[in-house]
N, C-alpha and C positions, 0 to 999 in steps of 0.2 A: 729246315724242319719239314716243310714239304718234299722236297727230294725225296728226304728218308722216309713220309708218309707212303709217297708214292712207289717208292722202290719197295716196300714191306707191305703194299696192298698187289704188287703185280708179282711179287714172290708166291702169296696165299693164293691167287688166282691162278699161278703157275705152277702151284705144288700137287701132283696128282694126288699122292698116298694120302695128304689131308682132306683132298673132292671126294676122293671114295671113301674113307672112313665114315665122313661124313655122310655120305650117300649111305652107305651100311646102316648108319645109326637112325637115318629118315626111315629106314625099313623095319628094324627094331622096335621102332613107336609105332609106326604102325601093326604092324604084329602084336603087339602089346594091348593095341586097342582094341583088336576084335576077335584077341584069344580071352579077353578078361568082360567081353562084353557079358559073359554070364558065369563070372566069378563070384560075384557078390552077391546076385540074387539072380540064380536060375530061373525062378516061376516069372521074372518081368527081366528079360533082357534088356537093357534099355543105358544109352551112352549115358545118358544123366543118371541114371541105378549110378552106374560103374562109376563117374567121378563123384560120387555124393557120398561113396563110402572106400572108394578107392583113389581119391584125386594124387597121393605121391607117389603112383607110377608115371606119370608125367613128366616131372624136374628127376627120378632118379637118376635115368644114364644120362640126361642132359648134364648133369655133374662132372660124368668125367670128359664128357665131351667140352665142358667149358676148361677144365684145365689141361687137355690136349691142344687145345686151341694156341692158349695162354703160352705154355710152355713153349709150343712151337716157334709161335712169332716172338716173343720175348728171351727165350734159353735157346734156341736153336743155332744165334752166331756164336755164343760164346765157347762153341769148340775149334771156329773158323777165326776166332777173332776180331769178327767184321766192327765190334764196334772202336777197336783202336784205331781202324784203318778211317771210321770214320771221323773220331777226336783229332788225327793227324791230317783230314781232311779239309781241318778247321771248324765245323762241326758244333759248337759248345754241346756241354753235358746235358745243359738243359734242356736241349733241342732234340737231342739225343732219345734223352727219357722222356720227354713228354710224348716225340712221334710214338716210339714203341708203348709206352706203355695205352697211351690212349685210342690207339688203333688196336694193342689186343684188347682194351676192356668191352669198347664198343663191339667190335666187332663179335667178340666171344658172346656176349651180353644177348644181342641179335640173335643170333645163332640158334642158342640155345632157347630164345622166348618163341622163336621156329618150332623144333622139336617139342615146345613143351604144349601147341597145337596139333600134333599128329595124328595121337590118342582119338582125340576126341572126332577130327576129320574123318582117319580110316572108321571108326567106328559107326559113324552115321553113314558109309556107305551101306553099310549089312545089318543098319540096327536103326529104329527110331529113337527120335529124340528122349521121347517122353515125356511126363509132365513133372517128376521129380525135383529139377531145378528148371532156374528162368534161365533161357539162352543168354540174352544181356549179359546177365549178370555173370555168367561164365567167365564169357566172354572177355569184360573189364578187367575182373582178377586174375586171367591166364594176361593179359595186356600189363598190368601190374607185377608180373614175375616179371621183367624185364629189370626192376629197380633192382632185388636183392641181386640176380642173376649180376649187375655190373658191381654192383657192392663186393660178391665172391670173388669178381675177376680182376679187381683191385686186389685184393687182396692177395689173390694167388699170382700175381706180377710180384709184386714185392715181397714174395717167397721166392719167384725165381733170380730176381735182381742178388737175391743175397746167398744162395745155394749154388746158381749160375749152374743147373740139370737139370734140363726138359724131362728127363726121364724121371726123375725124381718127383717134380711136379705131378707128372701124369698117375704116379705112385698113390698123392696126395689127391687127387682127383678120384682115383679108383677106393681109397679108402672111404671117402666121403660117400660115395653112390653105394658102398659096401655096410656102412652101419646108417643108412637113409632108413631103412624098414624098421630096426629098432628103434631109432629117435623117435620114428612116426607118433609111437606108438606112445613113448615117454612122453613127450612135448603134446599132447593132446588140449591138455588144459594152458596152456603156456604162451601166455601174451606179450610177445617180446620183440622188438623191432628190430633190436639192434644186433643182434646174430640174425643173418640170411638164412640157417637152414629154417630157423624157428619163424621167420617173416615167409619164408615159402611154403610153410606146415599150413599158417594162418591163412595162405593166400587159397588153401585147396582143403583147406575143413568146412564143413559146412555144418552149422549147429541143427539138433532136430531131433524125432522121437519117430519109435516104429510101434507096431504091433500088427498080431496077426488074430487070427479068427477061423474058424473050425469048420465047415461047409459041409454040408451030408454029400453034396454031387459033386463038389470043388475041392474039398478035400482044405487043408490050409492056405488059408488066403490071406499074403501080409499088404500093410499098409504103411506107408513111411511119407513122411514129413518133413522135408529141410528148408530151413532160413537159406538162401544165396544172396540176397542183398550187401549190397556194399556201404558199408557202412563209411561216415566223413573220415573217423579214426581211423579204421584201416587203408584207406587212400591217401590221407596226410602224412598218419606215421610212416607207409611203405615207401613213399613219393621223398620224405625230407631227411626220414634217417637215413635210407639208402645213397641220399646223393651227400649229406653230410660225411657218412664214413666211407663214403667213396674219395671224396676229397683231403680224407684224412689218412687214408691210407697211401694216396698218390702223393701226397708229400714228406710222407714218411718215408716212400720208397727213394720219394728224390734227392732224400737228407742223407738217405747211407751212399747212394750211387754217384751225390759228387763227392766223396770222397775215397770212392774203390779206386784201387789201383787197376783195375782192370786186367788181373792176370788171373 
C-alpha cells in the first residue's frame, strides 16, 4: 500500500499539466478577489464587504479543480490499466483502493481548502480588511471548508471507480462549479450538513442586516451588519458529518471495486 501511495504522490508531483492547471487556477482566485473587491459594494470596497455577501466565489472553481484532481489520480490508469498490473503484482484490492482513493481525497481536499484562501489573500493586497467581519472567524470557516471539500472527493472517487473516465468526472466537476451561483442563491436558508454544496453555502454565509441613509454632502451612505461567529453546531455538524459520509462513501466505493472485474 505504501508503494502505491508513493508511486501516485511522485506521479502528481511529476505531472506537469496538473502543476499548471493548478497554478492557472491560483491565478483565477486571485483575479477573482480583487476584480470583485467592489462588486458588492462599490462605496466601501473592503475584502470582508466582498466575502460577507459574496463568500461562493471562493469554493466555486475550487469544484472543478477538486474533481480534476480526483479523476486524475483515481481514473487516469484505467486507460493504461495500471491497476491490473498492480492486483498481478500481488497487490490486494484493498491496498489498492485505499492508496488511490485516500491519497485523491486528501490530497484534492488540501488543494482545494488552498484555493478557497486566494480571494481573500489577493484581496487584502489592494484592499482593506475592514471592519464588516472578524478575521478569526473567517478564517476558522474557510479552515472548515476543508471537511465538506474531502466529503465531495469521496464522493467523486467512487464515481470514478464505477464510470472508470477521468474525463467524465472532470464533466461532473464542471457541472457542479456551473449550477454553484444558482444553488447559492436557492440554499440561502438551508441548514443541511449532509450535502457538501449546502455545508459550504453555510460555511461562507454570514447572517445580517443592511441599510443606508441619505447625506446632503455624502450622498447615500450604507451600513451593514454580519454575524461571523462560529457557532458549536456548525463546527460539530461540519467536522462529524463530513468525516462520517466521508467514510461511508469510501466503503461504498470499496464494496463495488472488490468486486469489478477490472476491464
Amino acid at each position: 500500500m505504501k508503494n502505491i501511495m508513493k508511486s501516485i504522490l511522485y506521479e502528481v508531483l511529476h505531472s506537469k499539466l496538473l502543476i499548471r492547471i493548478y497554478l492557472l487556477f491560483i491565478l483565477v482566485q486571485a483575479f477573482i478577489g480583487i476584480l470583485n473587491l467592489d462588486a458588492f459594494h462599490p462605496e466601501q470596497p473592503t475584502v470582508s464587504n466582498m466575502l460577507a455577501d459574496g463568500g461562493y466565489i471562493v469554493y466555486e472553481f475550487p469544484l472543478f479543480v477538486l474533481a480534476l484532481i480526483v479523476g486524475t489520480m483515481v481514473g487516469e490508469d484505467y486507460r493504461d490499466k495500471v491497476a491490473n498490473y498492480e492486483v498481478m503484482s500481488g497487490h490486494s484490492r484493498k491496498s489498492i483502493f485505499l492508496a488511490r482513493s485516500l491519497m485523491a481525497t486528501f490530497i484534492a481536499a488540501f488543494a482545494c481548502s488552498v484555493l478557497a484562501f486566494i480571494p481573500m489573500l489577493a484581496g487584502s493586497v489592494f484592499a482593506d480588511w475592514g471592519n464588516t467581519l472578524v478575521l478569526k472567524d473567517v478564517v476558522i470557516r474557510y479552515l472548515l471548508m476543508f471537511f465538506p471539500f474531502l466529503r465531495l472527493a469521496a464522493f467523486l472517487t467512487v464515481i470514478t471507480f464505477i464510470i472508470k473516465n477521468n474525463y467524465l468526472v472532470m464533466a461532473v466537476g464542471f457541472g457542479m462549479m456551473f449550477v454553484n451561483s444558482m444553488l447559492s442563491e436557492m440554499l440561502k436558508n438551508n441548514e443541511n450538513f449532509f450535502i457538501s454544496m449546502f455545508n459550504l453555502k453555510l460555511l461562507t454565509c454570514f447572517d445580517g442586516w443592511n441599510i443606508y441613509n441619505v447625506d446632503p454632502q455624502s450622498g447615500v451612505v450604507y451600513y451593514n451588519s454580519f454575524i461571523s461567529s462560529v457557532s458549536p453546531k456548525l463546527v460539530i455538524g461540519t467536522i462529524a458529518v463530513s468525516l462520517l459520509m466521508t467514510a461511508f462513501y469510501l466503503f461504498m466505493g470499496y464494496a463495488l471495486f472488490r468486486r469489478d472485474d477490472l476491464n
